[in-house]
NUSE-902362 format. One record per residue (C-alpha): residue number from 1; x, y, z. Coordinates in Angstrom, 1 decimal. Each point is the difference from the previous one (the first is absolute). Layout:
<rs>
<r i="NUM" c1="X" c2="Y" c3="Z"/>
...
</rs>
This chain:
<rs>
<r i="1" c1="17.2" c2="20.8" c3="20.0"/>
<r i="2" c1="0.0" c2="1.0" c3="3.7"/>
<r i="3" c1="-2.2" c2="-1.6" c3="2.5"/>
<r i="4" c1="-1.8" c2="3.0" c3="1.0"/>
<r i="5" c1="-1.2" c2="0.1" c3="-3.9"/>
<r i="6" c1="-0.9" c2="-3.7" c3="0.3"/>
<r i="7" c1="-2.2" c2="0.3" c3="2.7"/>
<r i="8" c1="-1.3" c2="3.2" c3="-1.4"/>
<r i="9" c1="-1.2" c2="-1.7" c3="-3.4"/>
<r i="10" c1="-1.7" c2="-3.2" c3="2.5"/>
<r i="11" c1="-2.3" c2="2.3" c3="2.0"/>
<r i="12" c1="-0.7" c2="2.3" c3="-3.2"/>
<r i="13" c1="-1.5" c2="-3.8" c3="-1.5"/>
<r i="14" c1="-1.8" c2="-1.0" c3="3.2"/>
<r i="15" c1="-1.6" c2="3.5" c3="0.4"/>
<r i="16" c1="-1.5" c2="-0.3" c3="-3.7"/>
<r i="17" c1="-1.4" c2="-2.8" c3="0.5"/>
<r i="18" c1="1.9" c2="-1.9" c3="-2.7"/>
<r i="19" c1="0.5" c2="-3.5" c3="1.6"/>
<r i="20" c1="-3.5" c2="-0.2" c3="0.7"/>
<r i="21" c1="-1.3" c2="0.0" c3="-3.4"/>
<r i="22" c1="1.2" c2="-2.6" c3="-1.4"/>
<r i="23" c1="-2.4" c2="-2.7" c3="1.4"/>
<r i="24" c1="-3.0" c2="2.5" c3="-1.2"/>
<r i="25" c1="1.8" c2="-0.2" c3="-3.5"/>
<r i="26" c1="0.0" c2="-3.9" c3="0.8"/>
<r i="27" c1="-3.7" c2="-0.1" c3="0.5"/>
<r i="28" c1="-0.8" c2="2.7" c3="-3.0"/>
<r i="29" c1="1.5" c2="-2.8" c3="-2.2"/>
<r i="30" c1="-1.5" c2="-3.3" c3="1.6"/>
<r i="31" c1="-3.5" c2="2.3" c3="-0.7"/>
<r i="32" c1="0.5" c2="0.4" c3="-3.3"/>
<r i="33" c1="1.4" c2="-3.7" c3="-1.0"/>
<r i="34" c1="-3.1" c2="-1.2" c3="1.6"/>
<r i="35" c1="-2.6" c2="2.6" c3="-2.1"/>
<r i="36" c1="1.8" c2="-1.1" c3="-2.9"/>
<r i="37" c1="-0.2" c2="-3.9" c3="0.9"/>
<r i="38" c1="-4.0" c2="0.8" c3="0.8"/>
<r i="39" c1="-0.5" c2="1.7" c3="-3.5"/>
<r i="40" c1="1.5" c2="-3.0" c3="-1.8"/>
<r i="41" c1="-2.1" c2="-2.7" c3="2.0"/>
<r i="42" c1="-3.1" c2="2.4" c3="-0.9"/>
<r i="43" c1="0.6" c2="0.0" c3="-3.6"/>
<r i="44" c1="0.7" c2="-3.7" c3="-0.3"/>
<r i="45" c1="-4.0" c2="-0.5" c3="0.5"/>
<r i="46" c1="-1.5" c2="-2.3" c3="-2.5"/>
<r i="47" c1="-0.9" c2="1.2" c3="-3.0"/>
<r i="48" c1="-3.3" c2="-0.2" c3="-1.4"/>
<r i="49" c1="-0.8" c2="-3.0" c3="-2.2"/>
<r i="50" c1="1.1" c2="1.0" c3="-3.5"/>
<r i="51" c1="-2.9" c2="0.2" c3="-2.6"/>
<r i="52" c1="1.0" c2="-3.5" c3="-1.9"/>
<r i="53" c1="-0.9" c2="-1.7" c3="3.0"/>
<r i="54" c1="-3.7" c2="0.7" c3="-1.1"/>
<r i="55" c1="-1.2" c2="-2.0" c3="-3.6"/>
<r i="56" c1="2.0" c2="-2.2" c3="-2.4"/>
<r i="57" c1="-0.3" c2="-1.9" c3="-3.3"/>
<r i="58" c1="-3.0" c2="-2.3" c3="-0.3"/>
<r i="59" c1="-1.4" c2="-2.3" c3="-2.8"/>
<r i="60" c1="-4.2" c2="-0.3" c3="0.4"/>
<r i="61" c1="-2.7" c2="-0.2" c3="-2.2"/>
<r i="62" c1="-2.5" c2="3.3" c3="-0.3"/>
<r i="63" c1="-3.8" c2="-0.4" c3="-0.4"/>
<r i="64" c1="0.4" c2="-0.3" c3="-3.6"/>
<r i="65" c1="2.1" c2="-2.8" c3="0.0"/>
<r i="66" c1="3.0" c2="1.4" c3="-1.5"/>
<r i="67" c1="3.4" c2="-0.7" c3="2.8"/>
<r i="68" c1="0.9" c2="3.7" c3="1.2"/>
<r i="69" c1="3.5" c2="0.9" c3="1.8"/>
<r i="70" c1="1.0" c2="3.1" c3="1.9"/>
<r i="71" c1="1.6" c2="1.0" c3="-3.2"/>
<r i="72" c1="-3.3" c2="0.7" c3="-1.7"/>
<r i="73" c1="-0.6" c2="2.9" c3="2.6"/>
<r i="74" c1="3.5" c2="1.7" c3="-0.8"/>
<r i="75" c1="-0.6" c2="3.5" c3="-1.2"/>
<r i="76" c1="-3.4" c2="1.2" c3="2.2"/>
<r i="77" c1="-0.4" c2="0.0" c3="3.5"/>
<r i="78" c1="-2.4" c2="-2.7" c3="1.3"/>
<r i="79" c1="-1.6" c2="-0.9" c3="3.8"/>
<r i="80" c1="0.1" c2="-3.2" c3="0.9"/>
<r i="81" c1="-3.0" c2="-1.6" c3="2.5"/>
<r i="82" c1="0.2" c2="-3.8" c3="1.0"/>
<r i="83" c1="-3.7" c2="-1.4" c3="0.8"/>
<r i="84" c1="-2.3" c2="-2.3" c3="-1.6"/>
<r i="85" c1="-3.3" c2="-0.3" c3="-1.6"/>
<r i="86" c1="-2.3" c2="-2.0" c3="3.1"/>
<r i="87" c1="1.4" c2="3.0" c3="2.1"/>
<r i="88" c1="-3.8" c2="1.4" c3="1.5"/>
<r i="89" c1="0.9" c2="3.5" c3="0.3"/>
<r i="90" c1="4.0" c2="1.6" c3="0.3"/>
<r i="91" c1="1.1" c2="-1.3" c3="-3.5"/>
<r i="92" c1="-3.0" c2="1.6" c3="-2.1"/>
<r i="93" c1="0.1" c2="3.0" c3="2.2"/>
<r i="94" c1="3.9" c2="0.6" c3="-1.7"/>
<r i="95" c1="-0.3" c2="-1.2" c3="-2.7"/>
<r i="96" c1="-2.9" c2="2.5" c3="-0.5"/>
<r i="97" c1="2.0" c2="2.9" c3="1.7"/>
<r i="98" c1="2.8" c2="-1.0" c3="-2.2"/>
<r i="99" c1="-2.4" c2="0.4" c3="-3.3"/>
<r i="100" c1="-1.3" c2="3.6" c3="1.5"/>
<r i="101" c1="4.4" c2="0.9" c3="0.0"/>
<r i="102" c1="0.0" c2="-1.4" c3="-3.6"/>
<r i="103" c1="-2.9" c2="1.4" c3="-1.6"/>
<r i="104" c1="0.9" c2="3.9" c3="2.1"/>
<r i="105" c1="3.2" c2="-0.1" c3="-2.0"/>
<r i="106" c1="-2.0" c2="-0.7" c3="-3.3"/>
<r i="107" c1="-0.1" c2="-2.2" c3="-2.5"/>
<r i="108" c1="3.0" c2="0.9" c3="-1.7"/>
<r i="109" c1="2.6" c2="-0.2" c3="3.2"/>
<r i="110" c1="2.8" c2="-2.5" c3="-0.7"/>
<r i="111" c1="-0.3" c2="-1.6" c3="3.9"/>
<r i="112" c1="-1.9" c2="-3.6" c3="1.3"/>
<r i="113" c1="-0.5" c2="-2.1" c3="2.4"/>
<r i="114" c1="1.5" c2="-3.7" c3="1.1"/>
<r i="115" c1="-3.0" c2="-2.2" c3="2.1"/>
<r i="116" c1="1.7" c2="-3.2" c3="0.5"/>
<r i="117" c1="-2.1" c2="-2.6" c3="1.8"/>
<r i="118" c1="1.1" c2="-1.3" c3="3.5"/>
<r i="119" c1="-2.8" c2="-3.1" c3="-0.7"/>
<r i="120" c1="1.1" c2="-1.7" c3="-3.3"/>
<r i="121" c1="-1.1" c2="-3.1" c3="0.3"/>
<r i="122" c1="-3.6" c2="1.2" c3="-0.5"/>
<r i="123" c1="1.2" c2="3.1" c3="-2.6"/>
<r i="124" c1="0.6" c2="-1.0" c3="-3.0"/>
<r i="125" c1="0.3" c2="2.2" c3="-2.9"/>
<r i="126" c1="-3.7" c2="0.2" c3="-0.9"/>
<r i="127" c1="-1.2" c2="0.5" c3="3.3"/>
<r i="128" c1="2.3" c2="3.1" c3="0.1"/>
<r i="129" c1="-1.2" c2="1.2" c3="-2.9"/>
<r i="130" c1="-3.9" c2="-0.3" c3="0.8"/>
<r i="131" c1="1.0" c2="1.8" c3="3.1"/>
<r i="132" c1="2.0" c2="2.4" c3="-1.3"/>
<r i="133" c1="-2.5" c2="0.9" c3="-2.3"/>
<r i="134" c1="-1.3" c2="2.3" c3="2.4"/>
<r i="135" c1="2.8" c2="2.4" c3="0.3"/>
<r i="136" c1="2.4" c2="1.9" c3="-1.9"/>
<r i="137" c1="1.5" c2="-1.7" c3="-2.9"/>
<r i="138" c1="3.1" c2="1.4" c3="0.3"/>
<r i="139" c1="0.2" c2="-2.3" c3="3.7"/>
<r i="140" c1="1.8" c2="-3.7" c3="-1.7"/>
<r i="141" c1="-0.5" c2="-2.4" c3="2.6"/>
<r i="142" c1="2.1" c2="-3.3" c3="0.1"/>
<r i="143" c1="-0.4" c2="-3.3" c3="1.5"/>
<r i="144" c1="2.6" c2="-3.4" c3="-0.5"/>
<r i="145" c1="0.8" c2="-3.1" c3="1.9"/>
<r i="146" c1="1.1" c2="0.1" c3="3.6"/>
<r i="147" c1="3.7" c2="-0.3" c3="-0.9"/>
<r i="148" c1="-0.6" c2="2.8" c3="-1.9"/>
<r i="149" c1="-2.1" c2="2.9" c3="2.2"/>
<r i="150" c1="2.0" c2="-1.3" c3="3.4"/>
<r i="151" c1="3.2" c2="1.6" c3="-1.2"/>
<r i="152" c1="-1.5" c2="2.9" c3="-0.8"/>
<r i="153" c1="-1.8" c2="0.5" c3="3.5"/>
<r i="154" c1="3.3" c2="0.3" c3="1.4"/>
<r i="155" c1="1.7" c2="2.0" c3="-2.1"/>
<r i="156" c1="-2.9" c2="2.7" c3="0.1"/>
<r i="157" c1="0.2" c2="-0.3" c3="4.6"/>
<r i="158" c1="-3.9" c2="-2.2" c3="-0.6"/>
<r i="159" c1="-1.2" c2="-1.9" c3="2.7"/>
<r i="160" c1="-3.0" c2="-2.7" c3="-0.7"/>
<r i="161" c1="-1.5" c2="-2.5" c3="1.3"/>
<r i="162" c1="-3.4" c2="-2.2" c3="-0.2"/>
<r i="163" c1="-2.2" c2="0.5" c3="2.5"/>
<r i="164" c1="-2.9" c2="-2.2" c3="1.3"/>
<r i="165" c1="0.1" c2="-2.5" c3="-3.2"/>
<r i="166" c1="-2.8" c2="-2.3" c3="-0.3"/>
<r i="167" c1="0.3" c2="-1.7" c3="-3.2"/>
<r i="168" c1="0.2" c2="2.6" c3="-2.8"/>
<r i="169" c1="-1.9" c2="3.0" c3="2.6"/>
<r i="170" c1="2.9" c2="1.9" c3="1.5"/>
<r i="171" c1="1.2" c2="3.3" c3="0.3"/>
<r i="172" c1="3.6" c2="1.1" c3="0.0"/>
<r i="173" c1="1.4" c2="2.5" c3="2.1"/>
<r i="174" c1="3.0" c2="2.5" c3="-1.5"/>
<r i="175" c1="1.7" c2="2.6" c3="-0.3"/>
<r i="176" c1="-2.2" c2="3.2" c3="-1.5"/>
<r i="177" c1="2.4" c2="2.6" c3="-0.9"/>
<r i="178" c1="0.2" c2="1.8" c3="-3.2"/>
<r i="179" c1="3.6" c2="0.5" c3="-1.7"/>
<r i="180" c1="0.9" c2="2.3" c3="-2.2"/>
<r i="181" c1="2.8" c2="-0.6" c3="-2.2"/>
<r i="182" c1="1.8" c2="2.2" c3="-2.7"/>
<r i="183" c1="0.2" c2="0.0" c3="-3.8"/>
<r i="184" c1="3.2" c2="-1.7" c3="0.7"/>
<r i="185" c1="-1.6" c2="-3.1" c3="2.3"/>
<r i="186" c1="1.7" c2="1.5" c3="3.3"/>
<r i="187" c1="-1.7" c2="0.1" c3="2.9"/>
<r i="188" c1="-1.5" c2="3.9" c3="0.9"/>
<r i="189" c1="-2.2" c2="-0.3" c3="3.2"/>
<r i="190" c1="-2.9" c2="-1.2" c3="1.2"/>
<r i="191" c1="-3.0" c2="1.6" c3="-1.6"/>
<r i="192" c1="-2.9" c2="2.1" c3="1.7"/>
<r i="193" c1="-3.4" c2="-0.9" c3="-1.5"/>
<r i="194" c1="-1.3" c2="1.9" c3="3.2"/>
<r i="195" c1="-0.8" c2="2.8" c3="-1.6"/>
<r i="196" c1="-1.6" c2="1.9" c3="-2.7"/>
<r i="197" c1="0.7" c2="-2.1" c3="-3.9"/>
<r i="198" c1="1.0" c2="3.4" c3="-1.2"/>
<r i="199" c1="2.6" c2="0.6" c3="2.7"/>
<r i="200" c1="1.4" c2="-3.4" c3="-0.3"/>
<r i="201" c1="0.4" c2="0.0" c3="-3.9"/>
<r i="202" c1="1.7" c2="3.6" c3="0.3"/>
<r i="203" c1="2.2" c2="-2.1" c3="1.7"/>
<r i="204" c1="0.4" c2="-2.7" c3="-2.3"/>
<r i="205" c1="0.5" c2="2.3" c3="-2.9"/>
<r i="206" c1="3.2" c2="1.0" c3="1.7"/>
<r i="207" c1="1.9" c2="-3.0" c3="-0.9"/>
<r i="208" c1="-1.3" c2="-0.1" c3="-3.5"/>
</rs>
């Protein structure tokens, strides 16, 4: 190869600007590493909690005496409300809203209801039943010992607490959302008694 050729082929490189690009290639690359690494981070977010972390087995006693578990509500969808029978107003408001839901699907409809009380040591099984008298009968309220409703409180997310006890007056303070679970006893969503019974039995009929 001659020189003249050599030199020739150098300033042909330099005047197309071949050198140069190589750091822009550099920099292309170190771009797209980092939109990659920034697309990993943003789908390691935390998931959202899986629907078994709502509900769980149980052993109580319903209103007629008999011991109920969560097995008894395989095969229908159910809500679930936690409350208690002193409650002055939220807990007969849904437990009436609830009946409305019940009696819109009709008599027939293969669905219920759960009201588990947040206050046993003053609900005992008769209570309940004198007080559930008033609604739906399809609604099976259950009541137990303390060792026995505790454990359910936290596997259904339940927070209560007495409030301003004097002797055996006091109210209890807790959690006032309705669950809705599926014929298989999973976890669905909460459930929207703000609104029209007919709307919100349409939507119960779709998991029946």
């Amino acid at each position: 190869m001659s020189k003249s050729f050599a030199k020739g082929s150098q300033k042909s490189r330099a005047k197309s600007g071949g050198l140069p690009k190589l750091p822009l290639l550099a920099i292309g690359g170190a771009c797209l590493v980092a939109f990659a690494a920034l697309v990993v981070v943003t789908s390691l977010k935390p998931p959202p909690p899986p629907a078994s972390a709502i509900g769980g087995p149980f052993r109580l006693v319903a209103q007629n005496g008999q011991e109920v578990t969560e097995k008894d509500f395989l095969g229908r969808p159910f809500l679930v409300f936690f409350g208690y029978t002193h409650c002055p107003d939220i807990c007969h408001a849904t437990l009436f809203e609830i009946s409305e839901v019940l009696r819109a699907l009709g008599p027939d409809a293969n669905a219920g209801a759960l009201f588990v009380t947040v206050d046993p040591e003053r609900d005992t099984p008769a209570i309940m039943k004198d007080y559930l008298s008033n609604f739906d009968p399809r609604i099976v309220g259950v009541s137990g010992d303390r060792a026995a409703i505790d454990p359910v409180l936290q596997e259904y997310r339940i927070y209560s607490k007495k409030a301003g006890e004097s002797g055996g007056d006091y109210a209890v303070d807790h959690t006032t959302v309705v669950y809705l679970m599926d014929k298989n006893g999973r976890f669905v969503s909460s459930f929207n008694l703000s609104r029209k019974p007919a709307d919100a039995a349409r939507d119960l009929q779709r998991y029946l």
